[in-house]
C-alpha positions in Angstrom: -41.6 92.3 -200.6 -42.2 91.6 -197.1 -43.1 94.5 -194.2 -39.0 94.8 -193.3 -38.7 95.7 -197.2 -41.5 98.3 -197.3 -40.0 99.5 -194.5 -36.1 99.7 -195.6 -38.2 101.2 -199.1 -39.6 104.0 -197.1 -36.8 105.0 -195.7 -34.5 105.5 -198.5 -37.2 107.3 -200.7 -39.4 109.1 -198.1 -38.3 112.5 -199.3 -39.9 111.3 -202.8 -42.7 109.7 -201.1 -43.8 113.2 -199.0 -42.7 115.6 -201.6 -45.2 113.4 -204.2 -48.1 113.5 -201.3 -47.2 116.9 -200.7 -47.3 117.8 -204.7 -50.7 116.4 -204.8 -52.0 118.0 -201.8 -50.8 121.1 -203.5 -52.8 120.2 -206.7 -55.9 119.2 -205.1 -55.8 122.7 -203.0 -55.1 124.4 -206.4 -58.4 122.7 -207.9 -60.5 123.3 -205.4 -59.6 127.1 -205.1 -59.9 127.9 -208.9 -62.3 125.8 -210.4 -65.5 127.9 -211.0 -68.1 127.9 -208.9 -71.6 125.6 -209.6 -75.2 126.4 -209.2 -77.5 123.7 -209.0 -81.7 124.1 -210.0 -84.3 121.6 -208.9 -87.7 120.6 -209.9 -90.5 118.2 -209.1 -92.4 116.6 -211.6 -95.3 113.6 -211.3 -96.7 111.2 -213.9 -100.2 111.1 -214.1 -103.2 109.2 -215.0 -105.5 111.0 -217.4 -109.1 108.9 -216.7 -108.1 106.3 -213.9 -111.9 105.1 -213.7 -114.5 105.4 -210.8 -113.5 101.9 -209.5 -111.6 101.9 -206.7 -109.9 98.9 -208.0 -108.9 100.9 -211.2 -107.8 103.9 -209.4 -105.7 101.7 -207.8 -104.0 100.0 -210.6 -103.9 103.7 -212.5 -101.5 104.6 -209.8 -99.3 101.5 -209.9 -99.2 102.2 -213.6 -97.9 105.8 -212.7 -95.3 104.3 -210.7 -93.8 101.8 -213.6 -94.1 105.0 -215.8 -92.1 107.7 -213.3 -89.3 104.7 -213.3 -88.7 104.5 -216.7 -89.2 108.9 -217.4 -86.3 109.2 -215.0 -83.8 107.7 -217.5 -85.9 109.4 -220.9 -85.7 112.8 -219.8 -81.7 112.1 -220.1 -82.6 110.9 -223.7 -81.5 112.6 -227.2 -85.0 113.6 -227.8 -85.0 115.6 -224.8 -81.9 117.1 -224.5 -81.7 118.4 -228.3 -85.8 119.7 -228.1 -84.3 121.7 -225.0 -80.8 123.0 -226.3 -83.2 124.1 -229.8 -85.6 125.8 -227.6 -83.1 127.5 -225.2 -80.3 127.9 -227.7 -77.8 126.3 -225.2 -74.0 126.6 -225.8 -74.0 122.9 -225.1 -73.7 119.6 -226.9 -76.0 116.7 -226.3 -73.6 114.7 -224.1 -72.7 118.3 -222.4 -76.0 119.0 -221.1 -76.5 115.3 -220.3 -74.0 115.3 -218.2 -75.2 118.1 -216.3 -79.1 116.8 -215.7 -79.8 114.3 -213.0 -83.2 112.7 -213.0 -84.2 110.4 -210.1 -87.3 108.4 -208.9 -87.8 107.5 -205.5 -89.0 104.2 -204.9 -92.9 103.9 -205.1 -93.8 107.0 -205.8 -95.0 109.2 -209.2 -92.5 111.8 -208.5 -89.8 112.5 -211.1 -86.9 114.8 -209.6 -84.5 116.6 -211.5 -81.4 118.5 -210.7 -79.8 120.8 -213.2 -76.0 121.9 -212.4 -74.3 125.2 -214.7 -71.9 127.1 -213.7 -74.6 130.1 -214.6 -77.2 130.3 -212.0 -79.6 131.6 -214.7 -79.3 129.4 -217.1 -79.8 126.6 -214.5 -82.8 128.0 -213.4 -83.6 128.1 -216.7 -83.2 124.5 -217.8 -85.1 123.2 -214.9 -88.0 125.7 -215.8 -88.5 124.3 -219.6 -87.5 120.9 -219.0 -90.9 120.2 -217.6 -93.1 121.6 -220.6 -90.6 119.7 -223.0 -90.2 116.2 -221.4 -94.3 116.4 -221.2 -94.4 117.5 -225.0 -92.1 114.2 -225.9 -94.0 111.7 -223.1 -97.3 112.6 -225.2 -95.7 112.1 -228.3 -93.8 108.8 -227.2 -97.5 107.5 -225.8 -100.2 108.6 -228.2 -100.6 105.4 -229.6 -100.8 103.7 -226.1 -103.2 106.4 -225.0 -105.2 105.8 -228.1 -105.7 102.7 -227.3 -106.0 103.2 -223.6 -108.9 105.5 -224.7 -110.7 102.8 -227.1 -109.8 100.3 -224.7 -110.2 101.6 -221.2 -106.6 102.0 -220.6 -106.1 105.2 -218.7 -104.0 108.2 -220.4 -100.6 109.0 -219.2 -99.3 112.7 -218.7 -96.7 114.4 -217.0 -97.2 117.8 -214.9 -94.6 120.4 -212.9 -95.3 120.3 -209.1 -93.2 123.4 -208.8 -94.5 125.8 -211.9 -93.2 128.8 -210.0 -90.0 129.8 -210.7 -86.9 128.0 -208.5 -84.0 130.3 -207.6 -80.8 128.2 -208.4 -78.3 127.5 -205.5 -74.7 127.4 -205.0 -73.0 124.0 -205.0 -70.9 123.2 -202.0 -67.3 123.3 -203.0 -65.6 121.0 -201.0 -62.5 121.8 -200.8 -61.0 119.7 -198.3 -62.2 116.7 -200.2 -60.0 118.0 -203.1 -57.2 118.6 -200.6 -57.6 115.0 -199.0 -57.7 112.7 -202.5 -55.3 114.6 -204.0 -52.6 113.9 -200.8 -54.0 110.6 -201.5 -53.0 110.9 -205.3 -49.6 111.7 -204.6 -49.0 109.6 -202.2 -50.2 106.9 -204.0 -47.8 107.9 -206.9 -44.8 108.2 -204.2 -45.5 105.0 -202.9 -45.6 103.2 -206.5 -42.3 105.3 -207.6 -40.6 104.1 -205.0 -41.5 100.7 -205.3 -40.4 100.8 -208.7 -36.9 102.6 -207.9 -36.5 99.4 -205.5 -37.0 96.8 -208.0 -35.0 98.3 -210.5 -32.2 100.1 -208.3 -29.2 97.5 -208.4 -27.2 99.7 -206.4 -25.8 98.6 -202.9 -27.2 100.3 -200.4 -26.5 98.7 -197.1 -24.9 95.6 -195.6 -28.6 93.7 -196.6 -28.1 94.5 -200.4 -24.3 93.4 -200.2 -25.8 90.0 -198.8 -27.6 89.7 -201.8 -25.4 90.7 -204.2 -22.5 88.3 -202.8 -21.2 86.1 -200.1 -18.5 88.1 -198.4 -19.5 90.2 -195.2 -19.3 93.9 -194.3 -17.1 94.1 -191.8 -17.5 98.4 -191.2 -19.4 101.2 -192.5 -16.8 104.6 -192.8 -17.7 107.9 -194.0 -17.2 108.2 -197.9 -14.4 110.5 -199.8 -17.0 113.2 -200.5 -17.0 116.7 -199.0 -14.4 117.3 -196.6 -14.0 119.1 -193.1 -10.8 120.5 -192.1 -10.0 120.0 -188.7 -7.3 121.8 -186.9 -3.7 119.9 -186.3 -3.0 118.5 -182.9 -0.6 121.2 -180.3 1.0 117.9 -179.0 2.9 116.0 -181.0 2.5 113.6 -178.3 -1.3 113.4 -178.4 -3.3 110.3 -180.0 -4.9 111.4 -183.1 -8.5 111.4 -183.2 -9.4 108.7 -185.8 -12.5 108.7 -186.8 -14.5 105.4 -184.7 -16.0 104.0 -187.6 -12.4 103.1 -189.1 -11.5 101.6 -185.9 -14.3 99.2 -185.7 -13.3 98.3 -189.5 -9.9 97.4 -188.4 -10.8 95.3 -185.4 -13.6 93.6 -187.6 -10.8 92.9 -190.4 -8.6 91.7 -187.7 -11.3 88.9 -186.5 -11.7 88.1 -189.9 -8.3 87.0 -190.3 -7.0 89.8 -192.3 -3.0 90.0 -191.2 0.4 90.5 -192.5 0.0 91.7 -196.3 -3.7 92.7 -197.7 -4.6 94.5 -200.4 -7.4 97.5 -200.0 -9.4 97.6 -203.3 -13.1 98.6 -205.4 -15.0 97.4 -208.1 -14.4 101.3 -209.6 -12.1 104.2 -209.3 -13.6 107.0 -206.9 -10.8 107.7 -204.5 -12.8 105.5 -201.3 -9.9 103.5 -201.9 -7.2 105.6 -200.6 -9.2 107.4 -198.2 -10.4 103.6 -196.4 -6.4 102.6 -196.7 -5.7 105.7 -195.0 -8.2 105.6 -191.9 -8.0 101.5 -191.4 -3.8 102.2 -191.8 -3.7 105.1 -189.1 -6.4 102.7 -186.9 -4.1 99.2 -187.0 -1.1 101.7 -186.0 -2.6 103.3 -183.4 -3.6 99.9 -181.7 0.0 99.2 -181.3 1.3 97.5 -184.7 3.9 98.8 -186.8 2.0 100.1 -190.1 3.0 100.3 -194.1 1.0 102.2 -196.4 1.8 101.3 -200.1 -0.3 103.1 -202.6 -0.4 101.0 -205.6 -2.1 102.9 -208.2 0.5 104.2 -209.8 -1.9 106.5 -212.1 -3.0 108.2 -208.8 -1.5 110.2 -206.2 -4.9 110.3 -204.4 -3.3 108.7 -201.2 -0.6 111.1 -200.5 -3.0 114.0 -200.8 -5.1 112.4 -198.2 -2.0 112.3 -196.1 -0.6 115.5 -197.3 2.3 114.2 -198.5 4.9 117.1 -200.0 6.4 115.7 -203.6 9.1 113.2 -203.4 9.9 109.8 -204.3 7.5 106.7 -204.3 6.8 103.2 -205.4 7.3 104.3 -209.1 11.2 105.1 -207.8 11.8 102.0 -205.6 10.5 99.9 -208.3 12.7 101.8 -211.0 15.6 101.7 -208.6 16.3 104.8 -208.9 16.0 105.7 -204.9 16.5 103.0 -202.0 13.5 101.8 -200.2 14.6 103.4 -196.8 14.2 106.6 -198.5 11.7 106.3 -200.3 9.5 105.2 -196.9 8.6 108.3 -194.8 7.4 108.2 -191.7 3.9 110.1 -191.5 3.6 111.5 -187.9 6.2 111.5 -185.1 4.8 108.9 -182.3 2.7 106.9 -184.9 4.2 103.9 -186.2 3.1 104.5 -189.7 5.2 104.8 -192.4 3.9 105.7 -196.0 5.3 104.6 -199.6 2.8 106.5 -202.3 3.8 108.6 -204.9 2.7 112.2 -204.1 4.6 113.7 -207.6 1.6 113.0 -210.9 3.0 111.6 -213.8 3.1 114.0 -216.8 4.4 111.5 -219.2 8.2 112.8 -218.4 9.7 110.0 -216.6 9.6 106.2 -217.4 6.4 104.6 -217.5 6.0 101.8 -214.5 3.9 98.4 -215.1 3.8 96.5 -211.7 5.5 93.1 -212.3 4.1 90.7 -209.7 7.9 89.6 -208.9 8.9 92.9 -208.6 6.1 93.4 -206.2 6.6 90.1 -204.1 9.9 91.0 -203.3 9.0 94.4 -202.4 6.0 93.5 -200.2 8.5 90.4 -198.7 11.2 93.3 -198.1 8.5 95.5 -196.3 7.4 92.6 -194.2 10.5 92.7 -192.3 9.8 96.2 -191.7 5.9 96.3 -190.4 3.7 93.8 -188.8 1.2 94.9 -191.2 1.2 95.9 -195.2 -1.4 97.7 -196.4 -1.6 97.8 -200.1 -4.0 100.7 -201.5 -4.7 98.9 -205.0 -6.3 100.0 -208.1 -10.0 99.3 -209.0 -11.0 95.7 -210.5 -13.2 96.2 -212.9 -10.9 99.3 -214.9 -7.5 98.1 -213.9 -5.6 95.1 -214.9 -2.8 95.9 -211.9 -5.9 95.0 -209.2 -5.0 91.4 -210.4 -1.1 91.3 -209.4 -1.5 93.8 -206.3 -4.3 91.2 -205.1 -2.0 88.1 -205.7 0.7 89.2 -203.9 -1.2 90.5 -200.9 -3.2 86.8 -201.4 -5.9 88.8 -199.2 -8.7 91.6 -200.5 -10.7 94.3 -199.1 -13.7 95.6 -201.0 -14.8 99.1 -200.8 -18.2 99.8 -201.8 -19.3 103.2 -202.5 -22.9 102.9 -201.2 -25.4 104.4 -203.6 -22.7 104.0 -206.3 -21.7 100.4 -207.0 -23.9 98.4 -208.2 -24.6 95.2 -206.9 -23.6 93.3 -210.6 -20.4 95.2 -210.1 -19.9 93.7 -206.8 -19.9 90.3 -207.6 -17.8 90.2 -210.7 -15.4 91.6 -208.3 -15.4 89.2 -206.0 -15.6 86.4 -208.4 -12.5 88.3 -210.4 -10.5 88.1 -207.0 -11.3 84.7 -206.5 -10.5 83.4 -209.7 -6.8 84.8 -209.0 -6.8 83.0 -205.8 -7.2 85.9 -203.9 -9.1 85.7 -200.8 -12.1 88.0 -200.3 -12.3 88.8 -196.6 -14.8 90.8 -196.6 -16.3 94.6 -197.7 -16.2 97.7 -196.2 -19.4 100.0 -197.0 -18.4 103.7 -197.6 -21.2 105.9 -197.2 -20.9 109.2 -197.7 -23.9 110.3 -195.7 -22.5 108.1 -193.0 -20.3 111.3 -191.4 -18.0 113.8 -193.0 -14.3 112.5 -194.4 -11.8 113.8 -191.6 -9.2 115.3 -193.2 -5.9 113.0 -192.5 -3.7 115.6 -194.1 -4.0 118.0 -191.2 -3.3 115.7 -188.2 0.2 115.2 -189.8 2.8 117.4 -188.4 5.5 118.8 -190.6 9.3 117.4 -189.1 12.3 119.6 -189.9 13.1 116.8 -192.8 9.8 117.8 -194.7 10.3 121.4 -194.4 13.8 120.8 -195.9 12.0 118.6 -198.6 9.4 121.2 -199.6 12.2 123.9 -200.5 14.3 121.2 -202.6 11.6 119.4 -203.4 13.7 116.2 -203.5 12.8 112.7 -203.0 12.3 111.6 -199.2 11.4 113.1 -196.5 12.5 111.1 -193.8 15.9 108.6 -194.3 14.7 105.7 -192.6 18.2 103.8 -193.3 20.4 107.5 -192.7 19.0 108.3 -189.1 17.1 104.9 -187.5 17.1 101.3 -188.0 14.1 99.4 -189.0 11.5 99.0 -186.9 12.2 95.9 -185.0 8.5 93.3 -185.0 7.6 93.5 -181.8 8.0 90.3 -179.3 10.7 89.2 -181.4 8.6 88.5 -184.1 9.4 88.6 -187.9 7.6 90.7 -191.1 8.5 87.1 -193.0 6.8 85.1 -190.4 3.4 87.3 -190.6 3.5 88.3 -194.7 3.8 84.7 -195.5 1.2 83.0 -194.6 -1.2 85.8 -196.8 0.9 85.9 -199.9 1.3 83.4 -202.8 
């Protein structure tokens, strides 16, 4: 991982990362405020030389001898001997290793001088320890050494002993606490723990993220970002039915992007998995392309979903499931959308509750449709189902001969990605490119209430019959503009 990936890593985990650093400061302040308080007890002792000699020259080595001994009584007085003469004589509460732990013994360098620190959380018994530690390591240094100061006595060498330079008794003192030390490593604890979790969510997070983990995962580029089908704002309907409706920017940029990359005529809109970003990107891209001028169809081809005409709030009538049965004309079952807006819609807004026919797309069926509609619209827009779940992606996508991906960022995983695109592609669909919803990205405008109710859908609603607006009854199809044919732009896209 280079610095750009740290980077990219601490930016989608840094709520983990401070709240971990933020935990551990926590804990560290927590230690330091209710661990008990320590008292600390200190005493002096010096090795000496029992008969150094009149000899200057003896003296002299008697004190170096001193010296090699202090260096070697600073680690016995730590010894088992020791530590169990003094827990028998005090009847301490504590275990060899216990009280070891709690006796320092240190020599400086050339000198006789033995000094010992005794920590307890009882100042008394501290004071106490350092008191009889003195008389007890003396008692096991003579013991260790009488046969050496036998022998120093029969043979000149001098006798060894160890003596208390503070006899009087040593009040015990208060160990600093610090606290902000405790504070300080345990911010660095947690952040050291928020810093490794979130180097391990990166390396084992195959989700897509961005337009850098889409790179990776495939070959196709992201040609938009758009706000992602989650919580919705309503937004109140336009006074003028004249006025241009506020599309959201981001789906505008996605339509111009999909125009440059070739994207024309008939293209499917699809994802790897159902979660209504379909409908809701079809929708937004759909209203964008019309508002820039061209004549729009909206087909929603899931026929297991009547997520689209909610988005557009569609009241029930006929839909594809009808004009594909035959049982209502393809002028009616079009309805135009919004008065002004060349948009017109053909999605099923009624569910299916297992009452009528059941309807399998048939990719002639669906040829000839989308050829039919092409006459119609300079631009199809199919809203198909998911790749991965549904086996109706495949026939949608070949008759469009084009594809749009929409990735659910934080969602789809980046496996899921590319055996969509290599699904697609294996159908001889072309893959033009993905668009990224994000549902942090901005708030899902709510299409529904842009759309203003004509007298027709009023009628509809109390009848609840099939179309709302007779295309073929009141108006001609719409003419292609600069006498241009649907044929002449659908063909070149479809199989």
């Amino acid at each position: 991982m280079d610095l750009r990936a740290y980077f990219r890593m601490f930016l989608r985990h840094w709520v983990a990362i401070v709240l971990l650093a933020a935990l551990g400061a926590a804990g560290g302040a927590a230690v330091a405020w209710l661990k008990d308080p320590s008292y600390a007890a200190k005493t002096e002792m010096i090795v000496t030389v029992g008969n150094p000699g009149s000899d200057l020259a003896q003296a002299y080595q008697g004190a170096l001898f001193a010296e090699e001994r202090a260096q070697s009584y600073s680690t016995l007085i730590t010894s088992e001997q020791v530590l169990e003469a003094l827990i028998d004589e005090l009847g301490l509460p504590y275990s060899v290793d216990t009280l070891r732990s709690r006796i320092t013994a240190s020599n400086p360098a050339s000198t006789a001088i033995i000094k010992v620190t005794v920590e307890d959380r009882s100042a008394q018994r501290a004071t106490e320890i350092a008191e009889s530690i003195g008389p007890v390591f003396a008692d096991v240094v003579v013991a260790t050494d009488d046969t050496d100061n036998a022998t120093g006595a029969a043979g000149g060498h001098p006798d060894v002993g160890v003596e208390a330079l503070q006899p009087e008794r040593a009040p015990a003192q208060l160990v600093p606490q610090h606290r902000a030390l405790d504070v300080v490593l345990g911010l660095v604890v947690g952040l050291v723990l928020g810093i490794g979790w979130a180097v391990i969510r990166e390396i084992t997070d195959r989700r897509v993220h961005d337009a850098e983990d889409v790179a990776r995962a495939s070959d196709i580029p992201v040609l938009g970002v758009v706000p992602g089908a989650g919580e919705r704002r309503r937004k109140a309907a336009p006074q003028d039915a004249r006025r241009s409706l506020p599309v959201v920017e981001d789906y505008r940029l996605a339509a111009v992007s999909l125009r440059s990359a070739g994207a024309g005529g008939v293209y499917a809109v699809t994802a790897p998995r159902d979660g209504g970003e379909v409908a809701t990107t079809a929708v937004g891209i759909a209203i964008a392309v019309a508002q820039g001028g061209d004549s729009v169809i909206l087909v929603d081809t899931d026929l297991h979903s009547t997520r689209l005409a909610k988005a557009l709030g569609l009241p029930g009538a006929a839909g594809l499931k009808d004009a594909l049965n035959g049982r209502v004309a393809l002028d009616r079952a079009l309805r135009q959308w919004r008065e002004g807006l060349p948009l017109r819609v053909l999605a099923d807004s009624r569910p299916d509750d297992g009452t009528r026919d059941t309807v399998v797309l048939q990719e002639r069926a669906l040829d000839a449709l989308c050829e039919e509609l092409g006459h119609r619209a300079d631009v199809v827009v199919l809203a198909a189902p998911p790749v991965l779940t549904r086996a109706d992606a495949a026939v949608v996508a070949r008759v469009a001969g084009q594809a749009l991906i929409v990735i659910r960022a934080k969602v789809t995983r980046g496996d899921e990605l590319d055996a969509s695109v290599l699904s697609l592609r294996a159908h001889g669909v072309t893959v033009v490119g993905a668009v990224l919803s994000d549902p942090a990205r901005r708030t899902t405008p709510n299409w529904s209430a842009h759309r203003e109710q004509t007298p027709t859908d009023a009628h509809e609603g109390r009848r609840s019959a099939s179309p709302v607006t007779s295309l073929g009854a009141d108006r001609s199809p719409a003419e292609p503009r600069d006498g241009r044919h649907g044929d002449h732009l659908a063909s070149p896209t479809r199989r």
